[in-house]
GUVEXNU-763872 format. One line per field, with one value per residue (C-alpha): x, y, z. Coordinates in steps of 0.2 Angstrom, whole numbers, plus 5000, padded with zeros to 4 digits. Layout:
N
X	(X ...);
Y	(Y ...);
Z	(Z ...);
***
This chain:
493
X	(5870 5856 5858 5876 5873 5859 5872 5885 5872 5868 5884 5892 5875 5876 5893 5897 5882 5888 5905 5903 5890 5902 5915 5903 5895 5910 5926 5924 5912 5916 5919 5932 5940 5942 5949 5962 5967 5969 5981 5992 5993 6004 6017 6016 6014 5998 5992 5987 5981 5970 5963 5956 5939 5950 5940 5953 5949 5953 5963 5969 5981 5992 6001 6010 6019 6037 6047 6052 6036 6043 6032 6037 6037 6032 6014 6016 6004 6006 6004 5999 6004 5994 6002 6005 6007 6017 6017 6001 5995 5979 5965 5963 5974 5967 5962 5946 5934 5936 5955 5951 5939 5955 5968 5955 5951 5970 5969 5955 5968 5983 5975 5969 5954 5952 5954 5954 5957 5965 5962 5946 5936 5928 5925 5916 5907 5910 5906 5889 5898 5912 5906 5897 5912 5921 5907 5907 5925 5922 5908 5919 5928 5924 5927 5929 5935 5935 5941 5932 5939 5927 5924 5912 5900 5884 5874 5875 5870 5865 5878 5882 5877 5896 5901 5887 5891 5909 5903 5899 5885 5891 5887 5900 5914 5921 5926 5922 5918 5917 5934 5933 5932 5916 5910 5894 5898 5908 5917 5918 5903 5900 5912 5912 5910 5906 5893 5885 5902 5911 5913 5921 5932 5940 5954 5960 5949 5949 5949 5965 5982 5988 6005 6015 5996 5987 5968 5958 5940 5928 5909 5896 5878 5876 5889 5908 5913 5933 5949 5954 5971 5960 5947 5960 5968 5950 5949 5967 5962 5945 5938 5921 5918 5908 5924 5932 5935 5939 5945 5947 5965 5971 5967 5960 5960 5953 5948 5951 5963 5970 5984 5977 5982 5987 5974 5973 5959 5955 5951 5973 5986 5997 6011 6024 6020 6034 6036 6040 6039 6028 6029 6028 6027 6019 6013 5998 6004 6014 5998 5992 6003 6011 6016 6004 6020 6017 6011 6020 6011 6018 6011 5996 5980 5973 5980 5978 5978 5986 5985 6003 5999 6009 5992 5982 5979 5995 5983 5982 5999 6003 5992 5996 6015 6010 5999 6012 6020 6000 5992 6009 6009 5990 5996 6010 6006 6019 6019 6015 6028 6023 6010 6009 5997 5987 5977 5966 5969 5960 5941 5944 5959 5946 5931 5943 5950 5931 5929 5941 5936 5917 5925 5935 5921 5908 5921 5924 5910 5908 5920 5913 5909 5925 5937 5926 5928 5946 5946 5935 5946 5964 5954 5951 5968 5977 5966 5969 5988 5988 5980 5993 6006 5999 6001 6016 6026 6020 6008 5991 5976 5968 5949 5951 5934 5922 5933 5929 5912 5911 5921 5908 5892 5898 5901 5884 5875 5882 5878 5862 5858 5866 5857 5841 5844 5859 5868 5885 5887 5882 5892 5882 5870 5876 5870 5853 5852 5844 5828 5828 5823 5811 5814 5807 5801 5794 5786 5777 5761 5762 5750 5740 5742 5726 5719 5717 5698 5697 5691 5683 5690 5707 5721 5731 5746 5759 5775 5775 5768 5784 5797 5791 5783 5795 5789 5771 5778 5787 5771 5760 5773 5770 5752 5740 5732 5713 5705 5695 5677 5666 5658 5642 5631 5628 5608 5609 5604);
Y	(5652 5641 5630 5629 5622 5609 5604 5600 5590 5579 5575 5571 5561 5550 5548 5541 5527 5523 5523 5512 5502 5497 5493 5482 5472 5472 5463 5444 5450 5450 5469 5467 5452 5460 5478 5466 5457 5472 5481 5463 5462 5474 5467 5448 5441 5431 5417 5421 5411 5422 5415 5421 5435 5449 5450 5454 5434 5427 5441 5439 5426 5429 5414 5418 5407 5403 5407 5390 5377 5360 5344 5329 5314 5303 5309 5300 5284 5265 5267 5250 5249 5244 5243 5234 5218 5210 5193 5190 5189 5196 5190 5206 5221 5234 5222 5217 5218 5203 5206 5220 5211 5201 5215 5223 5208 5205 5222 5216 5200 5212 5223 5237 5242 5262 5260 5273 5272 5285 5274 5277 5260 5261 5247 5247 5232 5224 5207 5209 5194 5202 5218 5212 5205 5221 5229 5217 5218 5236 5236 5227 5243 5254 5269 5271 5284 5286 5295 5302 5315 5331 5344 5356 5351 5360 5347 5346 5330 5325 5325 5308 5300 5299 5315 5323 5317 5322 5340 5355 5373 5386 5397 5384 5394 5410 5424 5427 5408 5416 5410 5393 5381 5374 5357 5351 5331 5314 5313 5296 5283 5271 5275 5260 5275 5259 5259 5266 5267 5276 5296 5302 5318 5321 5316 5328 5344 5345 5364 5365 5361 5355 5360 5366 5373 5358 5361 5355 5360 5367 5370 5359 5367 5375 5364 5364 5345 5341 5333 5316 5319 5328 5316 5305 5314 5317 5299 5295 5306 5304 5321 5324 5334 5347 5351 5362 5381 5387 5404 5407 5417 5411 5394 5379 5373 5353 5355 5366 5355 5347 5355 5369 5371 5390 5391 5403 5414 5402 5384 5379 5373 5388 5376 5370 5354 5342 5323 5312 5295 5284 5281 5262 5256 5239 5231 5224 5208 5208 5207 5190 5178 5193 5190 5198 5209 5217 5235 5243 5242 5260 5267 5279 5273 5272 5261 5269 5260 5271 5269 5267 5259 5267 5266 5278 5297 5310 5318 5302 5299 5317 5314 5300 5307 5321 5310 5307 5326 5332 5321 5324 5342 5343 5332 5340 5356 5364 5378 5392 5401 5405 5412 5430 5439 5454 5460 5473 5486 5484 5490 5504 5509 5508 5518 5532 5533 5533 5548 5561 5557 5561 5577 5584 5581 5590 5603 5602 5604 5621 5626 5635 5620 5619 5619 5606 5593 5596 5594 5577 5570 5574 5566 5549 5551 5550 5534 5523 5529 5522 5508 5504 5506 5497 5482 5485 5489 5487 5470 5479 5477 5497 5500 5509 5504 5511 5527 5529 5525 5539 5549 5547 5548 5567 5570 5565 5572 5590 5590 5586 5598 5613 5612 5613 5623 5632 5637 5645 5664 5676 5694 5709 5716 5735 5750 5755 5774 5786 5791 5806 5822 5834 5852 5865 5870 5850 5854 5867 5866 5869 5882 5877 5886 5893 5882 5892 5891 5878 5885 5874 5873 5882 5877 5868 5873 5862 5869 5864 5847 5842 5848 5837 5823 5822 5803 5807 5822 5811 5798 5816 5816 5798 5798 5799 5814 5816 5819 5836 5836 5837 5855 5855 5865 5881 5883 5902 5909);
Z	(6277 6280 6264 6267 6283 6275 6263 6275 6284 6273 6267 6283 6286 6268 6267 6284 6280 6264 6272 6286 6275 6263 6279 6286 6269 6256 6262 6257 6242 6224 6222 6237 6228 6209 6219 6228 6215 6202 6213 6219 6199 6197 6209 6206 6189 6183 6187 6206 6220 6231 6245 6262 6263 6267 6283 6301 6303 6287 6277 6259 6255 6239 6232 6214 6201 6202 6188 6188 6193 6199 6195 6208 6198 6210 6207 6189 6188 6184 6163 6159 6138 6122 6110 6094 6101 6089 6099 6094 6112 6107 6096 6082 6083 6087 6104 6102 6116 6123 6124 6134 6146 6147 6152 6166 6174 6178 6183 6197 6199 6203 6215 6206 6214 6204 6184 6171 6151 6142 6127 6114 6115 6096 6085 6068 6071 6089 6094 6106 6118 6118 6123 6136 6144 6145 6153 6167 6168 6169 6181 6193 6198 6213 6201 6182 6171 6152 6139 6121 6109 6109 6094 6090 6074 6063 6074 6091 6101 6118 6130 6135 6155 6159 6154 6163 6179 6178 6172 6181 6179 6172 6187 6200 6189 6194 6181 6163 6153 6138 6133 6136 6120 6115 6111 6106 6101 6102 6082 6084 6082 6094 6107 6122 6138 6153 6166 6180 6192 6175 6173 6157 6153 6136 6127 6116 6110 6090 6091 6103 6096 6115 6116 6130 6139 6137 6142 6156 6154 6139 6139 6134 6133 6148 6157 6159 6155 6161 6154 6157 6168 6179 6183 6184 6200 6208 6208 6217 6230 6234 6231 6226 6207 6219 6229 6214 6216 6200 6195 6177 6174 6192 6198 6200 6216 6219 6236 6250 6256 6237 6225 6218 6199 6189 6177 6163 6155 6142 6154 6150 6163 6164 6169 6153 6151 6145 6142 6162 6163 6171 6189 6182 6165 6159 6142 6143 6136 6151 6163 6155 6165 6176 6196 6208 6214 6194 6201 6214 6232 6234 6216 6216 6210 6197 6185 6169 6151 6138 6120 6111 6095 6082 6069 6082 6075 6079 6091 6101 6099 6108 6123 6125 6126 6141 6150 6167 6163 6164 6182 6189 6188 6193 6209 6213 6222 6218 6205 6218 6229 6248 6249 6259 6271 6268 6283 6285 6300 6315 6316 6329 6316 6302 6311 6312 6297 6290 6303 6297 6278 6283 6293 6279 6266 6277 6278 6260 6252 6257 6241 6225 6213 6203 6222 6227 6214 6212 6229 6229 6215 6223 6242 6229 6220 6237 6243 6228 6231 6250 6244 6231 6243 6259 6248 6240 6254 6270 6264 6271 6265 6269 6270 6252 6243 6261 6258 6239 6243 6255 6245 6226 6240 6245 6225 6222 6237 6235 6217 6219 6237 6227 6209 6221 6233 6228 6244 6235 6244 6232 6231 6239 6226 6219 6227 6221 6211 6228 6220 6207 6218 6205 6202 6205 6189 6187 6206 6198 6187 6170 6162 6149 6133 6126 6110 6095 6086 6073 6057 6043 6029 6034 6025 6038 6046 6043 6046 6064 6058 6049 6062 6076 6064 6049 6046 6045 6033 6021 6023 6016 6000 5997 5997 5983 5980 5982 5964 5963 5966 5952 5948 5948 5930 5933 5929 5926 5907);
***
């Protein structure tokens, strides 16, 4: 009785600390986050928006996709066009860099203080002057951003200023990165990327097709490097790169105040993208001699310069197409339904549910081994099924995980207390045989029989020899004869 009483101890005593352990450290932590969304998944479809630390302050927040997500097309930006120019406006076609010194300075003239080029600057041989004008056009701006294909090559190189800037570690993104495509150079040579006040994201992603799930992130080295449309929306609403919270195969959110973006497993917008026009359209011939009233005082910044030359690469072409569709359905905010609250029980409500599970397993583990784990398993069978239907039905977030702590703490503590010490009661041993009371005739002492005189050389007296010891008889059969001694010569005449 004692070791069952030392076994119930101790599992009362380990499982109500690991109990009330994990009720005190786990909500808000990882583990809490992956156990909350795993059973939310099965009731709302993927991508989810989870916010909150699932603590009685700031419970889970749940916001999941609609089945139809609606872009605003006012978040579309002023495109300004270059195209082929068949006017001649410019000097060379493709514009040359002084022709494109030209267009950003009239952006300066008309207001725009926030540029960003979706075009790829690259010229075989560029004029050194001319080059030199576009960078001080560029460098007028109070923020900058480029644009640059991306692929993955046998040799890598260095990863440029501007892309670094606008990049992020590995470790800032939560989930599994594996998935994410990965790029390792520039395929073009001499690519124009700007100054000091310029970032740069990517274009297009020569291992990506695009398509409906355009993607907005990949990995460079160690670092996770972003797509243009993105840096683009950063930039119109002041938010720092820091600021991102990003979840792979749920969201991205751009602040904690900003829209917040369904993201997929693989870095992609999970939102169908598909072809909106531009808030305001303008060629950029138009801005040579254009009016200041040319960009609307109501349009978002920045002013972007797209490329639309029929000569530029498909690729080009279908970014190019989906530029609007992509910033607007990054701005808008609008692709997740109302968000519902899980919260947890109150902490008095909590304490004694932790109670009565460390009182039934002290009075459980009293059982035979095989009752007792049965009975463990069907305790941790009805937890994870009160958990499943807090949520689904009555939106409460129950204090599952501190339970099936407790619950694997009592498994392991009466395992390890009973192959010790092994406190199982044992059935009452048989009856020992009484002792075996002699006779009389054993009581009495046995007379000794009289031993008959040995004679030498008499023949002996086997008979009785081979009725109690046949073996040693048939061993005599067996054995060799002795040879007959030698007679000696008689010495008589």
């Amino acid at each position: 009785m004692s070791g069952l009483v030392h076994r119930r101890f101790w599992v009362l005593l380990i499982s109500a600390v690991v109990g009330f352990g994990c009720l005190k450290f786990v909500p808000g932590t990882d583990l809490d986050r992956v156990a909350f969304t795993t059973v939310v998944g099965s009731f709302a479809n993927p991508p989810l928006l989870v916010e909150g630390t699932g603590s009685q302050d700031l419970p889970w927040k749940l916001g999941s996709m609609t089945a139809r997500a609606k872009v605003d097309p006012r978040q579309a930006p002023v495109i300004v066009s270059l195209g082929d120019d068949p006017a001649g406006f410019f000097q060379s076609s493709p514009p040359a860099p002084i022709d494109l010194a030209v267009v950003f300075s009239n952006f300066y003239r008309l207001g725009a203080r926030k540029a960003a080029t979706a075009a790829v600057f690259t010229w075989e041989a560029p004029d050194v002057i001319g080059l030199a004008a576009l960078d001080k056009a560029l460098g007028r701006f109070d923020s900058l951003v480029m644009a640059a294909p991306l692929s993955r090559g046998a040799v890598p190189s260095a990863m440029p200023p501007v892309f670094r800037r606008a990049s992020l570690s590995l470790d800032s993104i939560h989930g599994d990165n594996s998935a994410l495509p990965l790029v390792n150079r520039i395929p073009l040579s001499g690519v124009f990327l700007g100054g000091e006040n310029a970032v740069a994201g990517f274009s297009i992603l020569e291992s990506e097709s695009g398509g409906e799930f355009p993607p907005l992130m990949a990995r460079w080295e160690d670092r996770v490097v972003f797509a243009f449309p993105l840096l683009a929306v950063l930039q119109r609403n002041h938010l720092p790169l820091a600021g991102l919270e990003i979840h792979l195969g749920e969201y991205l959110k751009l602040s904690s105040n900003g829209p917040t973006v369904p993201l997929d497993s693989y870095g992609r917008l999970a939102v169908p993208v598909k072809a909106m026009a531009a808030f305001t359209k303008v060629s950029a011939e138009a801005l040579i001699d254009g009016g200041d009233d040319l960009f609307p005082k109501a349009a978002p910044e920045p002013v972007i310069l797209r490329d639309d030359q029929s000569a530029a690469e498909p690729a080009t072409r279908a970014f190019s197409k989906n530029l609007s569709a992509m910033i607007a359905a990054i701005a808008s905010n609008e692709a997740f339904a109302r968000s519902n609250f899980y919260p947890r029980l109150s902490f008095n409500t909590e304490f004694c549910f932790l109670v009565i599970a460390a009182l039934g397993l002290t009075l459980l583990c009293g059982l035979a081994d095989f009752r007792r784990h049965i009975s463990f398993m069907v305790l941790g069978g009805l937890v994870l099924f009160a958990q499943w239907i807090g949520v689904g039905m009555a939106s409460v977030w129950l204090p599952g995980l501190p339970l099936l702590a407790a619950i694997f703490a009592a498994t392991i503590v009466s395992i390890l207390i009973g192959k010790s010490s092994p406190i199982a009661i044992s059935e009452a041993p048989a009856p020992s045989m009484p002792p075996k009371v002699p006779s009389e005739t054993e009581l009495l002492p046995q007379e000794k029989k009289p031993r008959a005189p040995r004679v030498k050389n008499a023949p002996a007296d086997t008979s009785a020899a081979k009725k109690t010891t046949p073996k040693k008889t048939a061993a005599k059969k067996t054995a060799t004869p002795r040879k007959p001694r030698a007679k000696k010569p008689s010495t008589e005449i």
